[in-house]
C-alpha positions in Angstrom: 107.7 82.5 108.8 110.1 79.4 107.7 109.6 76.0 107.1 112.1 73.3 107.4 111.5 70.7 105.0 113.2 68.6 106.8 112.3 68.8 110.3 108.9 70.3 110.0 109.5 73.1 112.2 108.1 76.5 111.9 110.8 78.4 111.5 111.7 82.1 112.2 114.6 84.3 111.6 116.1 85.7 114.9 113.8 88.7 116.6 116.9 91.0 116.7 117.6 90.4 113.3 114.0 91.0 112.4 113.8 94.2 114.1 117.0 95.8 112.9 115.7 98.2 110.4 116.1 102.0 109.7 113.4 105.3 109.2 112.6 104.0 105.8 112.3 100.5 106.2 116.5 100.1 105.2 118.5 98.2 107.2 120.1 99.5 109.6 123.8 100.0 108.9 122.9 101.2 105.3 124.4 105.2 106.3 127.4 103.7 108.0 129.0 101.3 105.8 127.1 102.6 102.4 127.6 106.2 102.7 127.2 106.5 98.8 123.9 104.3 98.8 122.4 106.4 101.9 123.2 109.7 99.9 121.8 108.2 97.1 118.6 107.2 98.4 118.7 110.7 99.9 119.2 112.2 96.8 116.7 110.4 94.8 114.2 111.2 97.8 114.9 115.1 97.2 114.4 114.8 93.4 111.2 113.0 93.6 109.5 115.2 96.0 108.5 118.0 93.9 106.9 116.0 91.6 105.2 113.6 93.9 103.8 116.6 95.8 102.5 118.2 92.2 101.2 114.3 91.3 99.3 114.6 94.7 97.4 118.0 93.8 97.1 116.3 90.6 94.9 113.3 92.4 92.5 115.8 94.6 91.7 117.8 91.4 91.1 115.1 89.2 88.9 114.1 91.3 87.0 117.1 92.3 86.4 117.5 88.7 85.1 114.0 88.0 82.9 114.6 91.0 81.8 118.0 90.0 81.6 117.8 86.0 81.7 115.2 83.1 84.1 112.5 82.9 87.3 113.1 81.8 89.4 110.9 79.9 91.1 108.0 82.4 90.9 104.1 82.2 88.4 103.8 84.9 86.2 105.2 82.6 86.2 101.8 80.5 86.2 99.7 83.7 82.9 101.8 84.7 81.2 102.1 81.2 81.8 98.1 81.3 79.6 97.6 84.5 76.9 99.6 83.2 76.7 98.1 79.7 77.0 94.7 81.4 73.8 95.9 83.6 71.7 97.5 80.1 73.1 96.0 77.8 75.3 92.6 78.5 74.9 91.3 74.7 76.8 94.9 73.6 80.0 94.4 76.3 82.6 94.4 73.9 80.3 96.6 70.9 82.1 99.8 69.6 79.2 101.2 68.7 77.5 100.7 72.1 80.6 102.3 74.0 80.9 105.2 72.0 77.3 106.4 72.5 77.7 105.3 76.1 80.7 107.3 76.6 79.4 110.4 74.9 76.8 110.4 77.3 79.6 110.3 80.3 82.2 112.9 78.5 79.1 115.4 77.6 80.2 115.1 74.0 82.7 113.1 71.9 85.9 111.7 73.1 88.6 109.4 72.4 87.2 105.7 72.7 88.3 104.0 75.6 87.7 100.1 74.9 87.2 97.5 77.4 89.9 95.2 76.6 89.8 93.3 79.8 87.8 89.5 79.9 84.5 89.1 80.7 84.5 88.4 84.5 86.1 92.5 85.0 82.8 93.3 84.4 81.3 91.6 87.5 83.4 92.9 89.4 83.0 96.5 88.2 78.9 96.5 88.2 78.6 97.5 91.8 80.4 100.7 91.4 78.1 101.3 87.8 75.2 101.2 90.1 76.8 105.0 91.1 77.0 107.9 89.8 80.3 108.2 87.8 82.1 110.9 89.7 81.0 109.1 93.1 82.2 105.7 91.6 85.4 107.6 90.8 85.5 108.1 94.2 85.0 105.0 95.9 87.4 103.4 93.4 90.0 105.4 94.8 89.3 104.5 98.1 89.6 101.1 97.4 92.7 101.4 95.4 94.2 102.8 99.1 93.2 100.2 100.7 94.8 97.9 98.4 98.0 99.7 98.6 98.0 100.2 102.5 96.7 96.9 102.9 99.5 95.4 100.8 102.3 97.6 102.6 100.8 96.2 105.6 101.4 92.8 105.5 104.7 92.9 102.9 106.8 96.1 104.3 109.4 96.1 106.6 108.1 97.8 110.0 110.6 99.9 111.0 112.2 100.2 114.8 109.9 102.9 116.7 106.7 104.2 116.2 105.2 106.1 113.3 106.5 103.5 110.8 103.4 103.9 108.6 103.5 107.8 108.5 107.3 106.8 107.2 106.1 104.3 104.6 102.4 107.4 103.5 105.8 109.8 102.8 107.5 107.3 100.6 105.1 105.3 98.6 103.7 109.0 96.5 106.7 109.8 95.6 107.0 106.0 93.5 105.2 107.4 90.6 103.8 104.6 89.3 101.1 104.6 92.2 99.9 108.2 91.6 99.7 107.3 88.0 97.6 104.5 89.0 95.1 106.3 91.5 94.6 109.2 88.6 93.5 106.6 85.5 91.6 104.7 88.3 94.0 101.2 87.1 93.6 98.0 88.7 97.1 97.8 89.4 96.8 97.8 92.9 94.1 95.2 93.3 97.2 92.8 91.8 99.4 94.3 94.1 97.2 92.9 97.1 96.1 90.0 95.8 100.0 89.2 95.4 101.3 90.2 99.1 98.1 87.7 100.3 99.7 85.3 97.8 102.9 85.9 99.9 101.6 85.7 103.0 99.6 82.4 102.5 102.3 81.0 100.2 102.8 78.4 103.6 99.6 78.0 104.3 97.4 75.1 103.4 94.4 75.3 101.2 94.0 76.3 97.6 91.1 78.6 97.7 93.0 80.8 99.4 95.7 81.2 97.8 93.3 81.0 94.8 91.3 83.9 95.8 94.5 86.0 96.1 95.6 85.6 92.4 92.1 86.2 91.1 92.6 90.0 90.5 95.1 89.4 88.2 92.9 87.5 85.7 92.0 90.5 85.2 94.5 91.3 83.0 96.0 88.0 81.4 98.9 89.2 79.9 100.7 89.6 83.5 99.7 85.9 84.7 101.5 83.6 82.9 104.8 83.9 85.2 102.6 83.5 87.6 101.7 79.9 86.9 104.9 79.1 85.6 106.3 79.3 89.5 102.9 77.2 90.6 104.0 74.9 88.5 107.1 75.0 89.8 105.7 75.2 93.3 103.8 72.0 92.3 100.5 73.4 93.4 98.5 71.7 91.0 95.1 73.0 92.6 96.1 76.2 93.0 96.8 76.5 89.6 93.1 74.7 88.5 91.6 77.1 90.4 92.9 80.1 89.3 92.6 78.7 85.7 89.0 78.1 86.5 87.3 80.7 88.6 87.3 83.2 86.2 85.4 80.8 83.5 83.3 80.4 86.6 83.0 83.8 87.3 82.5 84.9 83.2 79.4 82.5 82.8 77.2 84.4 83.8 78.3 87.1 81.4 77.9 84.7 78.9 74.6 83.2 79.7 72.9 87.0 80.2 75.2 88.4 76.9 74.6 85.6 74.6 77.6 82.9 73.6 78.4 85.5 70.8 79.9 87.5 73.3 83.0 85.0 73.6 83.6 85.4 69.9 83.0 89.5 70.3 86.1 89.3 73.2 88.1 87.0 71.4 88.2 89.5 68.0 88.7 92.2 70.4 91.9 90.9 71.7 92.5 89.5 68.9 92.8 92.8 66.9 94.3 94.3 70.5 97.2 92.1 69.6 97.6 92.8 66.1 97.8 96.3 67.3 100.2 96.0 69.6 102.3 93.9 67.2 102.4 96.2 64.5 102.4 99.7 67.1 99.4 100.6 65.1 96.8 100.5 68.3 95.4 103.8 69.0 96.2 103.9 73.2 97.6 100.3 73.5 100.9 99.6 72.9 103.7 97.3 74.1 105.3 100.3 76.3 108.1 98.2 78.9 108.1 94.7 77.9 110.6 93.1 76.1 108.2 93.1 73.1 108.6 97.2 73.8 112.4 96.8 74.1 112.9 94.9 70.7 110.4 97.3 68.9 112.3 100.2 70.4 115.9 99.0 69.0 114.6 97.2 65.7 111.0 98.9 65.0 107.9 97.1 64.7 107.7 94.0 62.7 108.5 90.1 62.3 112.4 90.9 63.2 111.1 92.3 66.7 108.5 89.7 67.3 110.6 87.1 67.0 113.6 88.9 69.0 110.9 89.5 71.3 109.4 86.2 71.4 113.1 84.7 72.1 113.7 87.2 74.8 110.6 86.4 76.8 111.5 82.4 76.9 114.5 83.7 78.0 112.6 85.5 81.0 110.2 82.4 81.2 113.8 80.3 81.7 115.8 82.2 83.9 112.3 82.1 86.4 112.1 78.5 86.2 115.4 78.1 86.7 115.4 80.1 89.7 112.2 78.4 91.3 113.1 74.8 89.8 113.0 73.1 93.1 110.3 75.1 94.6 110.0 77.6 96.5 113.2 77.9 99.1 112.6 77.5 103.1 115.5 80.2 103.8 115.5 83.8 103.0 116.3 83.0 99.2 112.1 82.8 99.2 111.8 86.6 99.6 114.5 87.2 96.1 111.9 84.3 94.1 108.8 85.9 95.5 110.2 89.1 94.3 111.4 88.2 91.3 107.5 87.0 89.9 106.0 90.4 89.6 109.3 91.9 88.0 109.2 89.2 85.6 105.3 89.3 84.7 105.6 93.1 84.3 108.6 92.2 81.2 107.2 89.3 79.6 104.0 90.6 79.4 102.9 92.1 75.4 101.2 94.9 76.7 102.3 96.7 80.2 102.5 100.3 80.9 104.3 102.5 83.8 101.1 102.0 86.2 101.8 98.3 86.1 104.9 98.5 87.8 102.8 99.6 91.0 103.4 95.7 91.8 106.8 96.5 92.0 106.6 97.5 95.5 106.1 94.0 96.5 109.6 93.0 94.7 111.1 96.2 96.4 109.5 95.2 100.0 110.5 91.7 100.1 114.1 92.7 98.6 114.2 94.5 101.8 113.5 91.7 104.2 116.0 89.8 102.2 119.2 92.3 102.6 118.1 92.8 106.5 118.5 89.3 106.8 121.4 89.0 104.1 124.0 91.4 105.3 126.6 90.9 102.3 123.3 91.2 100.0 122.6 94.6 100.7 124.7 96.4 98.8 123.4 94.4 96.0 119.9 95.3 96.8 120.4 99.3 97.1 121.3 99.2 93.4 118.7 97.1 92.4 116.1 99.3 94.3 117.6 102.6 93.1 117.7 101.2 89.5 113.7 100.0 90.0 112.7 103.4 91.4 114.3 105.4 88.7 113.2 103.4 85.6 109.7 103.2 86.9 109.5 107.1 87.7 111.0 107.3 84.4 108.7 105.4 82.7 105.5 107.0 84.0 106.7 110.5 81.5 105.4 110.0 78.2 108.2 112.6 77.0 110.5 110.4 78.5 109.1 107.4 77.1 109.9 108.6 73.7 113.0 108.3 74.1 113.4 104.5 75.4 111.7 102.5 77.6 113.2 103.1 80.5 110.9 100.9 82.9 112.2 97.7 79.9 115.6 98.9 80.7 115.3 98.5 84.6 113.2 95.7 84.4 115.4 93.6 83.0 118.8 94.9 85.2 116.4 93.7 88.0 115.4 90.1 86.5 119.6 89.6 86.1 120.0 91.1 89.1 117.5 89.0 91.7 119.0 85.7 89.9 122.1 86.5 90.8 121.3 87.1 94.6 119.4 84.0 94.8 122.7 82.0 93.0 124.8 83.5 95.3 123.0 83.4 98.1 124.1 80.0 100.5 120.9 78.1 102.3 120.4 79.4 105.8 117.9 77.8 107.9 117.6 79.0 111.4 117.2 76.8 114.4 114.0 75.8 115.5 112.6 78.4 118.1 110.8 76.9 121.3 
């Protein structure tokens, strides 16, 4: 839905031009006048499916086994080992020695250390699911992680003409890899992703709990939100952006007040040395992976030369997003290429992101869509940019791959220059008030 800033109006693009989409949620017209872009979608579609069928098995015995034996090594296992201690021990959240005699217990045995790295407030939301068994919080995790990601395809993805548009959109989404990366290490990638097509959704809407609410997954990890107020601060929602600044201090105190105020200092020298790590690629299973901090490491190595490269190229990121949302946030279909540009652009600039992360890249590639269905002469721009994105993502969930560049850095940024260019080029449209 549109609003004319002007007028006031609730606006709407036409219904025929709404419904005019294909199978797959492309526009229709894609196979006629982009023969090359339908074969390559085609193409990519063929390539993928082997391995998105193997990632599936992948997902069913993973979790058979976490149901049926010891924990094995994935990152729910900090998220879970976090709402335990946080029930036995709250004072010992963020102590080595506490996690690695709680994870013994959960592994049957010594394992690598998996580290809660995330703030305080993770924690509360993660001690329902400690209250389980592990294998059966596995479980429901994974549940909830489908939810998120139908639930988000729901309200962002283009409903195709006919029936049996969501058995369309099942057949697609496994074969991003990202998203069966994501349901195996148990991430919270896809709690962001829903939290962000609410944001969309409400993005008109009045009141700033709301839209509040929706952002609050991804305090969860802080190294993704910045962008994310940067465009609220270009949106001028002032309250929106107090809130989401203060719920999770809100939300953290009791952590605090059951954990002791040493706590705070415990997290702050954990990310502290987290960031050092990641600085210096000495971190054990944290690194800086797809970000531009990943991209300058990759080309120069770690040290001051790629920091500050790195530092330069993420104002750069920071700048070309505030340049595109400098008057707020559009009432035409340019909305759809800002919106998508945010979680693009938060994935990049972050100093710590991994393939998983990119699983918010579906709300980029949905509202891309809606764009070019509205935008005829835009779509040719778009099947590039959405073959690029699914490539460099897939790429970038193979850590043999991943050794040889960071491919999901790579795309990434072709995307970033990409969506600017769509929104300069793009003229304001603003359809005639309906009724």
């Amino acid at each position: 839905m549109l609003r004319s800033a002007r007028a006031g109006h609730a606006l709407a693009p036409p219904a025929s031009s709404r419904a005019r989409r294909s199978s797959l949620g492309v526009p229709v017209g894609f196979a006629r006048r982009l023969p090359l872009g339908f074969l390559a979608f085609l193409l990519t579609g063929v390539l993928t499916l082997p391995v998105g069928i193997f990632g599936l098995g992948q997902i069913a015995l993973t979790t058979f086994r976490q149901l049926t034996g010891p924990a094995e090594i994935v990152d729910f296992v900090a998220f879970y080992a976090a709402g335990r201690l946080l029930l036995d021990q709250p004072s010992h959240l963020y102590d080595a020695a506490a996690w690695v005699q709680l994870q013994a217990v959960m592994h049957a045995g010594p394992e690598l250390l998996l580290q809660f790295w995330n703030p305080p407030h993770t924690a509360v939301f993660m001690a329902p699911l400690a209250m389980l068994p592990f294998g059966v919080a596995y479980l429901v995790w994974l549940l909830v992680n489908l939810a998120c990601l139908g639930g988000a395809c729901y309200l962002l993805a283009p409903r195709p003409a006919g029936p049996g548009h969501w058995l369309r959109w099942a057949l697609v989404l496994p074969l991003f890899l990202p998203v069966q990366l994501g349901l195996i290490m148990g991430q919270l990638s896809f709690t962001l992703l829903f939290g962000f097509a609410v944001f969309v959704r409400l993005a008109d809407r009045p009141g700033p709990w709301r839209q509040a609410a929706a952002l609050l997954a991804w305090t969860t990890k802080p190294q993704l939100l910045p962008v994310l107020l940067l465009a609220l601060i270009c949106m001028r929602r002032w309250r929106v952006l107090a809130l989401v600044c203060c719920l999770p201090v809100v939300l953290g105190l009791p952590v605090v007040l059951v954990g002791g105020p040493a706590l705070l200092l415990d997290y702050v020298h954990l990310a502290s040395g987290a960031g050092s790590g990641v600085l210096t690629a000495e971190a054990v299973h944290l690194g800086s992976g797809h970000s531009v901090l990943g991209l300058t490491q990759w080309l120069l190595g770690p040290g001051w030369t790629a920091t500050a490269l790195a530092v330069v190229g993420t104002a750069a990121v920071c700048v070309l997003v505030a340049s595109v949302w400098r008057t707020g946030l559009h009432a035409d279909t340019r909305r759809y290429v800002q919106l998508a540009l945010l979680p693009v652009a938060a994935f990049v600039s972050s100093p710590h992101v991994l393939a998983y992360d990119a699983v918010t890249w579906l709300a980029s590639a949905w509202l891309l869509l809606t764009f070019a269905a509205e935008r005829p002469t835009a779509r040719r721009g778009v099947v590039i940019l959405l073959l690029v994105g699914w490539w460099g993502a897939n790429l970038a969930a193979f850590p043999e791959v991943n050794a040889i560049a960071p491919w999901g850095a790579f795309s990434a940024v072709f995307g970033l220059v990409g969506m600017a260019w769509l929104c300069c080029r793009a003229t304001p449209v603003v359809y005639a008030a309906q009724g």
